[in-house]
C-alpha positions as CSV (number, residue, x, y, z in Angstrom):
1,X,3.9,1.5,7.6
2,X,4.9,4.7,8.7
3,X,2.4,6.2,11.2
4,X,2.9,10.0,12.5
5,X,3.9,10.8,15.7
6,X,0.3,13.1,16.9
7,X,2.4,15.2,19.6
8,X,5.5,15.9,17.1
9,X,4.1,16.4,13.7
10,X,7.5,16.6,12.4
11,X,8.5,12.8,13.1
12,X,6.8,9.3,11.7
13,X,7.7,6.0,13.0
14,X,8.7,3.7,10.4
15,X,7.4,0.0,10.9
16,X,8.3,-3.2,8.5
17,X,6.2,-6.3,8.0
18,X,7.9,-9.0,6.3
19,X,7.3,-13.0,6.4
20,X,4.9,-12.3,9.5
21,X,7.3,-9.9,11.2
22,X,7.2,-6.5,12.3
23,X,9.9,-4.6,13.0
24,X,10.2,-1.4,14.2
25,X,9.5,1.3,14.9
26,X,12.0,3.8,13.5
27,X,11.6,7.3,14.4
28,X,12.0,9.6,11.3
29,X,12.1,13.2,11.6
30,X,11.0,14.9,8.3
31,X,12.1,17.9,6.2
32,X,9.2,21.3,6.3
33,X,9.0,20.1,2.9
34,X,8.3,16.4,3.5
35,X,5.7,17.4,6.2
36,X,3.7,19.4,4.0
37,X,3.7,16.4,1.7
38,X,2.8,14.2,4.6
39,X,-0.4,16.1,5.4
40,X,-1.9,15.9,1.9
41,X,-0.9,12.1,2.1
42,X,-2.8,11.3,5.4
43,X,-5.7,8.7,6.1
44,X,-6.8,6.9,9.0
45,X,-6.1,3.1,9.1
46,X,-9.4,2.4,10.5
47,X,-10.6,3.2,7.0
48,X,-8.9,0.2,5.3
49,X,-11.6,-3.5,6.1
50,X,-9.1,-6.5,6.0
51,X,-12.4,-8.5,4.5
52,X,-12.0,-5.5,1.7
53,X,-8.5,-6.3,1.1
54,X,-8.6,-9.9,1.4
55,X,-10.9,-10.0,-1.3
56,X,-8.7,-7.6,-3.5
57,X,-5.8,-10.0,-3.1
58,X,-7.8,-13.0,-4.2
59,X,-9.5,-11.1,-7.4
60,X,-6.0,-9.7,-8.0
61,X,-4.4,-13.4,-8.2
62,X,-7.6,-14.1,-10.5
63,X,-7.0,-11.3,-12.9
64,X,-3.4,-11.5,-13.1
65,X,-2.2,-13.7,-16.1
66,X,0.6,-16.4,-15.6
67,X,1.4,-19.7,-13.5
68,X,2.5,-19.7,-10.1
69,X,1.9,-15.8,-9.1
70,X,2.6,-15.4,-5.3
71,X,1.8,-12.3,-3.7
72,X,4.9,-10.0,-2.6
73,X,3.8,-7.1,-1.0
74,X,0.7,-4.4,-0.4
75,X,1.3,-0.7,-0.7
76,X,-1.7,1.3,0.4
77,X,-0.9,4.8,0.1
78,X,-2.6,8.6,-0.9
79,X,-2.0,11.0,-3.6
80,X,-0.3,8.8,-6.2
81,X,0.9,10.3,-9.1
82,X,-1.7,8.6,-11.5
83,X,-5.0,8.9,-9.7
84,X,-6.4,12.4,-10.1
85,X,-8.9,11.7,-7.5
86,X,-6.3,11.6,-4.5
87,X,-8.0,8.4,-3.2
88,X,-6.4,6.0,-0.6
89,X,-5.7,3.1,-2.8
90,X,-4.2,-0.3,-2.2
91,X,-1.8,-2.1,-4.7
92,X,-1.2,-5.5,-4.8
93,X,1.8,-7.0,-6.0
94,X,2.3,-10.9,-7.1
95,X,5.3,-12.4,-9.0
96,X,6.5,-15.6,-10.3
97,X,9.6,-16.1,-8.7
98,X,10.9,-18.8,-10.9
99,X,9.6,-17.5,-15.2
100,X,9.3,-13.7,-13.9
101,X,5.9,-11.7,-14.8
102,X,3.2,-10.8,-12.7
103,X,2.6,-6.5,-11.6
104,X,-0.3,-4.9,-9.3
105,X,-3.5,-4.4,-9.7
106,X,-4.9,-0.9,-7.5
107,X,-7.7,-1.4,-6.1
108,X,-10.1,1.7,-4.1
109,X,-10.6,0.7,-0.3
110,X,-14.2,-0.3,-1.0
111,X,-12.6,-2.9,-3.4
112,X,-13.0,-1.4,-6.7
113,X,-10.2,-2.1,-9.4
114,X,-8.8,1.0,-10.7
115,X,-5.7,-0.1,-12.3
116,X,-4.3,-3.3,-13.8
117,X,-0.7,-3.3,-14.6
118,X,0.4,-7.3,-15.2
């Protein structure tokens, strides 16, 4: 997650979730270029339900093809390249660590699939 600093626009700390663990933060002061891109990127975590996304992770391990998917990680992020909209989506990742396959599904923050690359 990376999270801007409101009193030093300029800076965003930098926090890691991995196996239950968070780690962080890291400050990380940004380029006038990477700020501008910031701001068009911004959204307010109270906008993402975990309900929402728990049910995206399940329909994403139901509409993923192959044996033994597990889930690997969550991105939810703005102004992908692909969505034309500039919606807040979230994509969900799975893999089969032992044949390979798997890919994300995107999903909109009210739960609707948008993308489904598996």
């Amino acid at each position: 997650v990376e999270v801007q600093v409101p009193t030093e626009p300029t800076y965003v700390d930098e926090y890691t979730w991995d196996d239950g663990e968070v780690a962080g933060p890291e400050p990380l002061q940004l380029l006038d270029m990477e700020t501008e891109e910031l701001e068009s990127s911004l959204f307010d975590l109270s906008e993402i339900d975990p309900a929402v996304m728990a049910a995206a992770t399940q329909q994403m391990l139901a509409n993923c093809p192959g044996d033994g998917l597990e889930l690997t990680h969550v991105i939810i992020e703005r102004d992908l390249t692909f969505d034309d909209q500039q919606r807040v989506l979230m994509l969900i990742y799975a893999s089969n660590p032992v044949r390979g396959g798997g890919g994300y599904i995107s999903f909109t923050l009210d739960g609707t699939m948008v993308r489904n690359v598996c």
